[in-house]
KOLLUM-778159 format. One line per 8 residues: their letters; for each residue x, z negated, y of C-alpha. Coordinates in pm, 1 decimal, always signed. Last residue first. Layout:
N
a = X Z Y ~ ...
//
This chain:
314
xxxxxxxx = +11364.9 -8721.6 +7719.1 ~ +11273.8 -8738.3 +7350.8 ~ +11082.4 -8934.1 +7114.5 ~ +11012.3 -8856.1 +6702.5 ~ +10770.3 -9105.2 +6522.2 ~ +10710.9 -9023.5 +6190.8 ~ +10430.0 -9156.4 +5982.4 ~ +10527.1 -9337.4 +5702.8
xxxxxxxx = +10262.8 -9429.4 +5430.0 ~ +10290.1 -9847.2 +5472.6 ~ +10375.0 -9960.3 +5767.9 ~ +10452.5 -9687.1 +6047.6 ~ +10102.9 -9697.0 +6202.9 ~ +10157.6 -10025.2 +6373.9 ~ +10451.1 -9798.6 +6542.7 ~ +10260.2 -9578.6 +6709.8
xxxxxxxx = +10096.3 -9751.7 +7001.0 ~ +10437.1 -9855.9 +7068.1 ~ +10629.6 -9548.4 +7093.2 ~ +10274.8 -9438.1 +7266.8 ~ +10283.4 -9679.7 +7525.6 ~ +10700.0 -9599.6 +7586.1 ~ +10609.2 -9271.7 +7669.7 ~ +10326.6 -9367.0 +7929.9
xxxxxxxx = +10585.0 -9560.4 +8115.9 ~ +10857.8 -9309.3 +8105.9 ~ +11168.0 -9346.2 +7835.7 ~ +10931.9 -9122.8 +7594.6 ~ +10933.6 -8804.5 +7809.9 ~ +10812.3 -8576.8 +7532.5 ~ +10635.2 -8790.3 +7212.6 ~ +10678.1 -8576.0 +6884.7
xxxxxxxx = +10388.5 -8730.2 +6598.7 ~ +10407.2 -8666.8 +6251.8 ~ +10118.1 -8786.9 +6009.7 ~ +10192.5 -9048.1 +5696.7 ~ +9919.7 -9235.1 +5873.8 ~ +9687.0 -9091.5 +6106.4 ~ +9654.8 -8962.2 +6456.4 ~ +9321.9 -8827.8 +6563.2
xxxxxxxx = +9481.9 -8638.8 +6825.2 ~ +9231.1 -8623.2 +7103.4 ~ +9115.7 -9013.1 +7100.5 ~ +9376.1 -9150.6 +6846.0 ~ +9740.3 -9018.2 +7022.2 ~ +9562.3 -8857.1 +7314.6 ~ +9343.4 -9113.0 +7382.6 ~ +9539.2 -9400.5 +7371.8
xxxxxxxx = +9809.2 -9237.9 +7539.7 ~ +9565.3 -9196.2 +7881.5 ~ +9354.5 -9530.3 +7791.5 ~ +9776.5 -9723.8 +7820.1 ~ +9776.8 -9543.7 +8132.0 ~ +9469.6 -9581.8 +8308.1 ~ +9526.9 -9987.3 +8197.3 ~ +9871.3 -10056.6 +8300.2
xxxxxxxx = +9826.2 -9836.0 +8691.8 ~ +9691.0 -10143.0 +8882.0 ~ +9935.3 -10399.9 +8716.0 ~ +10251.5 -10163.8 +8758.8 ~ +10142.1 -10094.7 +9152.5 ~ +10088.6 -10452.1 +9219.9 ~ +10367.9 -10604.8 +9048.2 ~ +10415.4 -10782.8 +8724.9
xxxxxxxx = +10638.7 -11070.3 +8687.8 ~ +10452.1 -11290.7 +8435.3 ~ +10373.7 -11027.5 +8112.3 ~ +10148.8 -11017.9 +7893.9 ~ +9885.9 -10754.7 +7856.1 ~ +9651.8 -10741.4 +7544.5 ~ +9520.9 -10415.6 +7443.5 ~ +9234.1 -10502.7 +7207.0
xxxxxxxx = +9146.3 -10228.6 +7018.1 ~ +8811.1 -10006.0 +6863.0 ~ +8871.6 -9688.4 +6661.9 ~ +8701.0 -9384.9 +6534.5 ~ +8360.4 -9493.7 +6675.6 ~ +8114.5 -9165.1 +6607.8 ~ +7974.2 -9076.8 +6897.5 ~ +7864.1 -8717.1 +6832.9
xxxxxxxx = +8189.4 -8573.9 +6995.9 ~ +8398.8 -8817.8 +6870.9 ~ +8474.4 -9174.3 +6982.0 ~ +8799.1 -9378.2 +7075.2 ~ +8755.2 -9755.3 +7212.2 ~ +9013.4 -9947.5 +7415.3 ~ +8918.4 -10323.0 +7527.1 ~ +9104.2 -10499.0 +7771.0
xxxxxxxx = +9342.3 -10842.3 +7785.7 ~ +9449.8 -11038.9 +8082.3 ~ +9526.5 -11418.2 +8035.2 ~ +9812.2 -11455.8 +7781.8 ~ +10101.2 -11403.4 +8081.5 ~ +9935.9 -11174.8 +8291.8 ~ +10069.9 -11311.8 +8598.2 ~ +10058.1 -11101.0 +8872.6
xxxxxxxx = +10387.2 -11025.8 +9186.8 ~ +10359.0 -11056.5 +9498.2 ~ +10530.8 -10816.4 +9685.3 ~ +10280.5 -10680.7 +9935.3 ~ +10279.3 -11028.6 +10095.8 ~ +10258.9 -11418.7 +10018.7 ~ +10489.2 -11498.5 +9684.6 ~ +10688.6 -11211.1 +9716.9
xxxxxxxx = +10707.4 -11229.0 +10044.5 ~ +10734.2 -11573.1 +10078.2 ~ +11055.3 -11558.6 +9837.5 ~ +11210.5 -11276.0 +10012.6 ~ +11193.6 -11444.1 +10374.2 ~ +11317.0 -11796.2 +10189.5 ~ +11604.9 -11588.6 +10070.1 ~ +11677.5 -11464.5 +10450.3
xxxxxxxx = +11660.4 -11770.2 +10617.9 ~ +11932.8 -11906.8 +10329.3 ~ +12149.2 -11583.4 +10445.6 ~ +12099.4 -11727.0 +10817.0 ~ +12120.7 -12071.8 +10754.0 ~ +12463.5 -12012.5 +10540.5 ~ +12520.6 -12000.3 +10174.4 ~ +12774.5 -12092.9 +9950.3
xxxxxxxx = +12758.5 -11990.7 +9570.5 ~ +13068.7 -12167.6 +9429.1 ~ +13323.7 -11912.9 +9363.4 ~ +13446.4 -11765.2 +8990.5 ~ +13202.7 -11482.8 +9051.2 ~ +12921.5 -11586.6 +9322.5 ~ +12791.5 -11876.6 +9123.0 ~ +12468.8 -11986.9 +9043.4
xxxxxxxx = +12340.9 -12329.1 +8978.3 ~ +11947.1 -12333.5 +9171.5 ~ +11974.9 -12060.2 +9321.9 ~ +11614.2 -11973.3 +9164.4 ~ +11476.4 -12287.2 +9283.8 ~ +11473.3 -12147.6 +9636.6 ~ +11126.4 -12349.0 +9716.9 ~ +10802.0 -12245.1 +9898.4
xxxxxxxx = +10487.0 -12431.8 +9812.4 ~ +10138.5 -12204.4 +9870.5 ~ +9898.1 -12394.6 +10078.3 ~ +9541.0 -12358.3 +9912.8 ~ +9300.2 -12521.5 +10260.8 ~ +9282.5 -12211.9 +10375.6 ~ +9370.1 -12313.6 +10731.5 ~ +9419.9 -11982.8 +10847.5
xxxxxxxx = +9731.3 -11926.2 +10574.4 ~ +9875.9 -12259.1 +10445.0 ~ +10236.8 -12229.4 +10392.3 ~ +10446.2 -12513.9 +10208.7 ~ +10821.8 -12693.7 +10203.8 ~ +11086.4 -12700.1 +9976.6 ~ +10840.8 -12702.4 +9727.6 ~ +11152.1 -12665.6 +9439.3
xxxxxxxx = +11533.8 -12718.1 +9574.9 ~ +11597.7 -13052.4 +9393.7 ~ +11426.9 -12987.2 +9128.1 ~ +11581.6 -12666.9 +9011.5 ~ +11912.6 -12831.5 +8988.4 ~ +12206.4 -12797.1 +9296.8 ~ +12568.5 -12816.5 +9148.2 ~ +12600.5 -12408.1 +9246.2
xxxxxxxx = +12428.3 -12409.9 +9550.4 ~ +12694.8 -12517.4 +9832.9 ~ +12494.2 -12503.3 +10141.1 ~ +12660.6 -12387.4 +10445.9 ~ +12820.1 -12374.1 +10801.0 ~ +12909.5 -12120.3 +11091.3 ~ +12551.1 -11934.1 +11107.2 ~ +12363.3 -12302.1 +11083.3
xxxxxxxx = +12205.7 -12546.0 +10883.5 ~ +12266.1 -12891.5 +10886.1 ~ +11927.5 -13024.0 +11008.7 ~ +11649.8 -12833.9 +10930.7 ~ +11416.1 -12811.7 +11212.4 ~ +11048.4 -12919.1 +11146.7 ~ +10694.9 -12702.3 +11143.7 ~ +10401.5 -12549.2 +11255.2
xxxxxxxx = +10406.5 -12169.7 +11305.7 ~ +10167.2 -11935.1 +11508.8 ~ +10008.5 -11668.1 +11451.4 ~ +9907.6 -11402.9 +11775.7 ~ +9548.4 -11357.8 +11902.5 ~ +9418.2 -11026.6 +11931.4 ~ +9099.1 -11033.3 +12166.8 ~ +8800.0 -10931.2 +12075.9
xxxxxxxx = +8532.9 -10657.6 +12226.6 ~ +8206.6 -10739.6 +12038.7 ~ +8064.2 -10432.4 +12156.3 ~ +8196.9 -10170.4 +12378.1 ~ +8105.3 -9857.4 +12099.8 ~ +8471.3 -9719.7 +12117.2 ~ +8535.5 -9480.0 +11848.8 ~ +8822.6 -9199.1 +11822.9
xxxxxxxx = +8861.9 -9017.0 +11526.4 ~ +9238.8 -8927.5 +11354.5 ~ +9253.3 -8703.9 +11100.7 ~ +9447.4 -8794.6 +10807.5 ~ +9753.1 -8598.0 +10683.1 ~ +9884.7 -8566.7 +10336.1 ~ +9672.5 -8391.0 +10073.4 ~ +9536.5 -8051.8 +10242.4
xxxxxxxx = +9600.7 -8116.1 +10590.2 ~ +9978.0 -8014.3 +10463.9 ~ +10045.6 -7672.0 +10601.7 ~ +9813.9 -7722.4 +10920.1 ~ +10056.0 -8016.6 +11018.8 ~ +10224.5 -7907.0 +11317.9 ~ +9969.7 -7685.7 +11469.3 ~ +9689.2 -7945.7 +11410.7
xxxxxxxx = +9814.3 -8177.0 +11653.9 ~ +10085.5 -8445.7 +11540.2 ~ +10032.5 -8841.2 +11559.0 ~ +10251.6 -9023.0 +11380.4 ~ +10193.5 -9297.8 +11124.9 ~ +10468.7 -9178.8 +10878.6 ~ +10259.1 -9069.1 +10615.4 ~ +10087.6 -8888.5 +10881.1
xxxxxxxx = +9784.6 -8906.0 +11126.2 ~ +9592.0 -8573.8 +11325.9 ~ +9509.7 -8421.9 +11636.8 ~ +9245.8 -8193.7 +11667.8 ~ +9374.6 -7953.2 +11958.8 ~ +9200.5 -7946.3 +12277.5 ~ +9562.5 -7831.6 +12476.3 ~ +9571.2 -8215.2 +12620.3
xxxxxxxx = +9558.1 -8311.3 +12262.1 ~ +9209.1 -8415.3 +12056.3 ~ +9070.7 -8667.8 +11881.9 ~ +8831.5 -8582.3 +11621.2 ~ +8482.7 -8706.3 +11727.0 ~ +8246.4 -9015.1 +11561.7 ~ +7894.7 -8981.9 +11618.5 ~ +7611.1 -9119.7 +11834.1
xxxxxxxx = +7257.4 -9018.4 +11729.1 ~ +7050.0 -8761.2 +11966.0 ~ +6776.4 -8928.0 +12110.7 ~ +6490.6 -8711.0 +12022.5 ~ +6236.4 -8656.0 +12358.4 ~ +6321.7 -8318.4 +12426.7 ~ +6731.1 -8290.8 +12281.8 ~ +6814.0 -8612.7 +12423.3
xxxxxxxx = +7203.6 -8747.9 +12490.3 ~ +7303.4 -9074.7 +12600.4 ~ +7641.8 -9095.9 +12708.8 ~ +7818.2 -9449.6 +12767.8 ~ +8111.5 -9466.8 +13035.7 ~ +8413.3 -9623.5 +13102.0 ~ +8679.4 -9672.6 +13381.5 ~ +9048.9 -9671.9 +13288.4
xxxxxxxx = +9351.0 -9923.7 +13413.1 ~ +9268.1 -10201.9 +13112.1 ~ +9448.3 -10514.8 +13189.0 ~ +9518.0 -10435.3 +13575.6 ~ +9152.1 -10325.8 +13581.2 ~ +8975.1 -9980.4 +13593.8 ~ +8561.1 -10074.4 +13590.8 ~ +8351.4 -10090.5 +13280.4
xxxxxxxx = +8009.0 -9939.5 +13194.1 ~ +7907.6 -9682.0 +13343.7 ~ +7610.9 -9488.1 +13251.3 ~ +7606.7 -9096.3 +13203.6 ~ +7254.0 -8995.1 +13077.5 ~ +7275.5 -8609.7 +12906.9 ~ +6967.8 -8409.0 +12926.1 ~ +6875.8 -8128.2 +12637.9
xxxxxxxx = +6597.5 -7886.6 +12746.4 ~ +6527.2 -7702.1 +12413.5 ~ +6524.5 -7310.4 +12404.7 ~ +6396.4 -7105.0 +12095.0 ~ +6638.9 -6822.5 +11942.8 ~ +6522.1 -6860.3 +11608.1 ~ +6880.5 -7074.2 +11475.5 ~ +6789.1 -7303.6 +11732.3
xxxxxxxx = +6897.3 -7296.4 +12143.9 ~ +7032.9 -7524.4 +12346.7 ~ +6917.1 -7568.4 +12778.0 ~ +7105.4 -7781.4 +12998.8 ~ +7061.5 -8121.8 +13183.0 ~ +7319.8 -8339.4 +13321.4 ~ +7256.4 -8679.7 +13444.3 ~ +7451.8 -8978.6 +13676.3
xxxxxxxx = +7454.0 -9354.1 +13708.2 ~ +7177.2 -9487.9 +13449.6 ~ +6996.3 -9800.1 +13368.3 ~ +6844.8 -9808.7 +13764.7 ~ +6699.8 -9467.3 +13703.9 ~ +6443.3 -9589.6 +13481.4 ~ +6288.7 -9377.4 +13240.1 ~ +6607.7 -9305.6 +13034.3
xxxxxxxx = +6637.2 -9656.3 +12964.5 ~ +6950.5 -9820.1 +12908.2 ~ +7000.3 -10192.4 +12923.1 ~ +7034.9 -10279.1 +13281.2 ~ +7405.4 -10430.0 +13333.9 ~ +7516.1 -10081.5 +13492.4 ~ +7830.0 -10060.9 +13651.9 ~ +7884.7 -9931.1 +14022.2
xxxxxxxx = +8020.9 -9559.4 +14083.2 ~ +8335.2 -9593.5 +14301.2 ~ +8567.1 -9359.6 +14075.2 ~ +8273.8 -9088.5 +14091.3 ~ +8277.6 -8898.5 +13771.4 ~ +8365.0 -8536.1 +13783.9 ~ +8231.3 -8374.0 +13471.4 ~ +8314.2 -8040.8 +13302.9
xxxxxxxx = +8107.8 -7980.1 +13039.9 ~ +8160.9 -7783.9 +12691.0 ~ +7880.4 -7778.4 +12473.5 ~ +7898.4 -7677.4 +12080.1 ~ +7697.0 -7522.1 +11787.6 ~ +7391.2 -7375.0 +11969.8 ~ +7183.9 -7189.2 +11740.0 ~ +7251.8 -6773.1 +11796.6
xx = +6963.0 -6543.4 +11768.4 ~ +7044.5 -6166.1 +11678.6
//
């Protein structure tokens, strides 16, 4: 029975002294091209193709980068054969993979998890538009007064008088974000002045860009973001249309993201699915959670008038 080829495995020895090519390819001209490899693959039917592989060089081993490179071209007959991204692989040829933790692990280490929790890693490098990384840099004054030994006693300082202590302006965005520590403004630690030092001031200006700059910045909902929740039956009948207006200032990215799937989640099981009415009973399990405490609210509108009851347990 016919076999179709599936994979090719060469062993090559490139020659270390081979020059590089700065003809664009051609696989007509042997002045575009260092070495080539031909073989025969075969179809599902059994039929024989010449495939020829074109090995150019590309890059000599420098101080910076100690590894030669090479571009493959590959033709099955006259059909250039499309370049494609390939699983990295160990020393052993195992696929080698990426998890939660950024590690790399071959296959053998993580085949009882490559179902939700490891990425495989692929390996691309088409030598174009090669760039190099270029570190950030910082503009900016000392502070005079500030050290490890000394400090700033907060506790008679107003809100004014530590707000846009100074500004960030990200690539040259032209929107500089002001950085202050207004929120020390007064406080106390216990019956003691708050005192703080450079280093535990560095470290409160830290927090504040983050949250104002990084992961940790927070949204502002605060009478701006509202979304509409409909329920419908089977035959699209509208059994109810609301607003679902969301205000709050101090709302992060993973509460803002998952607000609307779960208010439509208890939405449609208390009016969608369940068809609540008034004067109707309804028992809401795990009400201290974030979906719980949607429905204790979603609920209670419907408690004027003919009661419905509203039991909630952990």
């Amino acid at each position: 029975m016919a076999k179709e080829t599936s994979v090719v495995q060469l062993g090559l020895n490139f020659p270390a002294d081979a020059q590089v090519m700065t003809k664009a390819f051609n696989r007509n001209d042997p002045d575009t091209y260092n070495k080539s490899t031909a073989l025969t693959v075969y179809d599902k039917g059994g039929n024989g193709y010449l495939a020829t592989v074109y090995y150019s060089k590309t890059q000599n081993a420098s101080q910076a980068d100690p590894n030669n490179k090479w571009q493959t071209n590959v033709y099955v007959g006259e059909t250039l054969v499309a370049a494609s991204l390939q699983q990295s692989t160990d020393t052993q040829g195992q696929p080698m993979y990426v998890n939660k933790y950024g590690d790399l692990k071959p296959e053998s280490e993580v085949a009882d998890l490559l179902t939700n929790s490891k990425t495989a890693k692929f390996s691309l490098n088409d030598l174009k538009d090669l760039r190099t990384s270029v570190a950030a840099m910082v503009t900016g004054g000392n502070a005079p007064g500030l050290s490890s030994l000394g400090g700033i006693d907060f506790t008679n300082l107003t809100k004014n008088d530590l707000k846009d202590l100074f500004s960030i302006d990200i690539d040259g965005s032209g929107t500089p974000v002001s950085i202050g520590l207004e929120h020390l403004a007064g406080l106390k630690n216990g019956q003691d002045n708050l005192v703080l030092n450079g280093v535990q001031i560095a470290k409160e200006l830290t927090n504040v860009i983050n949250r104002k700059l990084g992961d940790e910045r927070l949204f502002n909902f605060k009478a701006q973001q509202s979304f509409q929740l409909t329920s419908s039956l089977g035959d699209g009948t509208l059994t109810q249309s609301r607003t679902i207006q969301l205000d709050d200032n101090n709302m992060t990215y993973e509460q803002a993201s998952c607000m609307p799937v779960a208010v439509q989640t208890m939405h449609n099981a208390l009016v969608g699915a369940g068809r609540l009415k008034k004067a109707e009973s309804v028992l809401i399990q795990g009400a201290s959670s974030g979906v719980g405490l949607l429905g204790m609210f979603m609920t209670l509108p419907m408690m004027q008038g003919p009661f419905t009851r509203l039991m909630a347990c952990d």
